[in-house]
C-alpha positions as MATLAB code, in Angstrom:
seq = 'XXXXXXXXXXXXXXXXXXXXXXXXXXXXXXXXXXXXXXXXXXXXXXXXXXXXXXXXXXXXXXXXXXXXXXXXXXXXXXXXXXXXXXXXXXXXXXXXXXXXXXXXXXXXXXXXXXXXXXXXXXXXXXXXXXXXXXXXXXXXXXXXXXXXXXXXXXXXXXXXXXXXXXXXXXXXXXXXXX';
ca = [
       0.000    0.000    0.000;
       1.197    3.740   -0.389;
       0.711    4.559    2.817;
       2.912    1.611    4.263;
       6.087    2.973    6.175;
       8.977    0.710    5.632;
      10.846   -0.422    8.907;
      13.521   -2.650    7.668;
      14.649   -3.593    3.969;
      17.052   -6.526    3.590;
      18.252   -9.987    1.948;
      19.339  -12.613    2.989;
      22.995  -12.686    4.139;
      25.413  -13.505    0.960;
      27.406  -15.718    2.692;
      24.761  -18.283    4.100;
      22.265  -17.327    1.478;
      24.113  -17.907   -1.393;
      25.802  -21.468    0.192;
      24.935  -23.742   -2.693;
      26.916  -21.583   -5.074;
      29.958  -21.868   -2.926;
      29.599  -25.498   -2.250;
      29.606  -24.585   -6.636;
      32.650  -22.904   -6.545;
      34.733  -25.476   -4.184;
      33.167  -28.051   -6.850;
      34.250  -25.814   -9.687;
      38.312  -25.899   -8.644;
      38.059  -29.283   -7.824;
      36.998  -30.506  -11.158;
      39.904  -28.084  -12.138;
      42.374  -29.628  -10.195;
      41.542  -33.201  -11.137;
      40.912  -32.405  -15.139;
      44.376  -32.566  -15.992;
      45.473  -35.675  -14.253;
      42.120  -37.398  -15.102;
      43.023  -36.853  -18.827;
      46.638  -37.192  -18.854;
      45.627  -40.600  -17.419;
      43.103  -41.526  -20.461;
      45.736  -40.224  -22.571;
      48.343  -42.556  -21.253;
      45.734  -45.539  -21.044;
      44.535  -44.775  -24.805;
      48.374  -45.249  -25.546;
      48.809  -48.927  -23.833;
      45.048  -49.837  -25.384;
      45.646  -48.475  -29.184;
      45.547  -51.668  -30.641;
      42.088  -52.593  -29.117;
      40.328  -48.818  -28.933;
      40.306  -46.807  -32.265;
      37.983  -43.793  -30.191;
      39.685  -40.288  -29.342;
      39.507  -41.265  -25.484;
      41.061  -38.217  -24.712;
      39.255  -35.888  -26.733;
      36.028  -37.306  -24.865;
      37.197  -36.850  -21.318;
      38.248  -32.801  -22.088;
      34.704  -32.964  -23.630;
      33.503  -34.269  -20.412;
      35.170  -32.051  -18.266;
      33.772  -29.044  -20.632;
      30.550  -29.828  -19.684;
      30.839  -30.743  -15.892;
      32.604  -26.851  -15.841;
      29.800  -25.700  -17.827;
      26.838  -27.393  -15.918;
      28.742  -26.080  -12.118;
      29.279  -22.541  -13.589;
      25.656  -22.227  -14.395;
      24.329  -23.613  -11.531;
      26.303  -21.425   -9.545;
      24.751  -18.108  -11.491;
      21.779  -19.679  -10.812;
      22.035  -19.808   -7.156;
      23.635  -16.488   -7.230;
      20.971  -14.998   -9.081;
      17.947  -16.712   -6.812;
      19.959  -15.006   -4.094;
      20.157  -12.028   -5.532;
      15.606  -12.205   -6.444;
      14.754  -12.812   -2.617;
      13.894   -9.571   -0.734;
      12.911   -9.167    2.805;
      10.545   -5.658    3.666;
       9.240   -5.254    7.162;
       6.573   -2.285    6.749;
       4.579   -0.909    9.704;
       1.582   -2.806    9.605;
       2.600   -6.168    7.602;
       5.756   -8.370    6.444;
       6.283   -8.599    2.814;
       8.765  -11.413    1.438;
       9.320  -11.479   -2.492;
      11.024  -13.944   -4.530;
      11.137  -15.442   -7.981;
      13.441  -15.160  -10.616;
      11.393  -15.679  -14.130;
       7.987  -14.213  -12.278;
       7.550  -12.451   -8.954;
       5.821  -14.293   -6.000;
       4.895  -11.908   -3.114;
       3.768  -13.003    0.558;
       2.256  -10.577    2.812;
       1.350  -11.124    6.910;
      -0.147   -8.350    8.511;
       0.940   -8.058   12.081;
      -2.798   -7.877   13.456;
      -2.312  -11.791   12.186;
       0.655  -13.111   13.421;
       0.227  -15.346   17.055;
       3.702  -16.634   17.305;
       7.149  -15.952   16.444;
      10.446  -18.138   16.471;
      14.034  -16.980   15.896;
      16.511  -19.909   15.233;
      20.280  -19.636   14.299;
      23.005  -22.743   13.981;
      26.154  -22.725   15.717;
      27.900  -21.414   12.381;
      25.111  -18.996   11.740;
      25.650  -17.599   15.088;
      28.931  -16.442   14.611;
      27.813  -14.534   11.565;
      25.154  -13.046   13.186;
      22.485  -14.631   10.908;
      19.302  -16.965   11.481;
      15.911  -17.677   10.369;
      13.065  -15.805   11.588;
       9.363  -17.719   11.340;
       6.501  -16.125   11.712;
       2.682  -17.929   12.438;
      -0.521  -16.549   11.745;
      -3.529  -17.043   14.003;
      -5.694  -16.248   11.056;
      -5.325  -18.514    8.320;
      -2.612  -21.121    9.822;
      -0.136  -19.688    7.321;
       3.694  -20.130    7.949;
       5.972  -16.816    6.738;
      10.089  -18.013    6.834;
      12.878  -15.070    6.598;
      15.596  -16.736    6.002;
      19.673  -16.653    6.157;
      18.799  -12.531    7.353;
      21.317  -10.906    8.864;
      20.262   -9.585   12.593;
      17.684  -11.931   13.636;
      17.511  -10.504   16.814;
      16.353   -6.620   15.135;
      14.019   -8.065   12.798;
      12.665  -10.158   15.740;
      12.280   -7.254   17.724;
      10.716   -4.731   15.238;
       7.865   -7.843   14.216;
       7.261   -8.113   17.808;
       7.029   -4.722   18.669;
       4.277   -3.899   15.777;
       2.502   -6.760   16.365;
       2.289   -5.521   19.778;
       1.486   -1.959   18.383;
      -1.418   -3.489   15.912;
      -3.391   -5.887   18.679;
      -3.189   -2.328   21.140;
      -5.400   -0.286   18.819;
      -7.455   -3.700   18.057;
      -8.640   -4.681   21.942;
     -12.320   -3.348   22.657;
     -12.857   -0.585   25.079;
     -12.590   -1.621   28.496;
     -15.947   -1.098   30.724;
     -15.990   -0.135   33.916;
     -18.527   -1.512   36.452;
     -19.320    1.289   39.009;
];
């Protein structure tokens, strides 16, 4: 809405949101580092077997290899790129996470909604100062994950705080019996 006033803007951390593409990357220079022996050592077999295999062995396995690099190096813009799509927005009266790479998916949870909320980090996270932030609503049994954000602890806080703010101005008038 236009008259939403936006709290907190973030992604998820780069580091542990983006951990697939590095598991990629140690892939990546370990295919590297083996490529050259691996083929060396079809080149050296092709030379003991040349009376029995008439196939350019060794022109296969650097094909191979081509396309293992290939396949890694796109999966890891991939990952980097799905990382890059994923956007956190904590407003004043709702959460908004979008995502989506090709098309945009949007999920919204107003704070008057929300009944619980559950902050969760790993050992490694915790030294990075990132977690996992869930959200539950009371209202349609809907579950709302930030994940791998940076500061779970703040963005903890400021949900908490609004939904606080939100069920105040909600609550009935008190009566008084004289």
């Amino acid at each position: 809405r236009a008259n939403d006033r936006v709290l907190y803007k973030t992604k998820p951390n780069m580091f542990l949101g983006c951990k697939k593409a590095i598991i990629g990357v140690v892939l990546l220079a370990v295919v590297f580092v083996v490529s050259p022996t691996v083929i060396q050592f079809v080149g050296q077999m092709q030379v003991y077997m040349i009376s029995q295999v008439k196939l350019p062995l060794t022109r296969y396995a650097a094909i191979a290899f081509f396309v293992v690099i290939l396949v890694i190096i796109l999966y890891i813009i991939w990952q980097i790129i799905g990382w890059h799509s994923i956007e956190y927005t904590l407003t004043d009266t709702r959460i908004i996470v979008k995502s989506g790479i090709f098309s945009t998916k949007k999920n919204y949870m107003p704070y008057s909604t929300i009944q619980d909320i559950n902050a969760s980090q790993s050992i490694f996270a915790r030294i990075f100062n990132v977690g996992t932030v869930s959200v539950f609503s009371a209202y349609d049994n809907n579950l709302l994950k930030i994940e791998n954000v940076s500061n779970p602890s703040k963005v903890e806080d400021i949900i908490f705080s609004n939904m606080m703010g939100s069920r105040r101005f909600q609550e009935p008038p008190r009566s008084y019996i004289d």
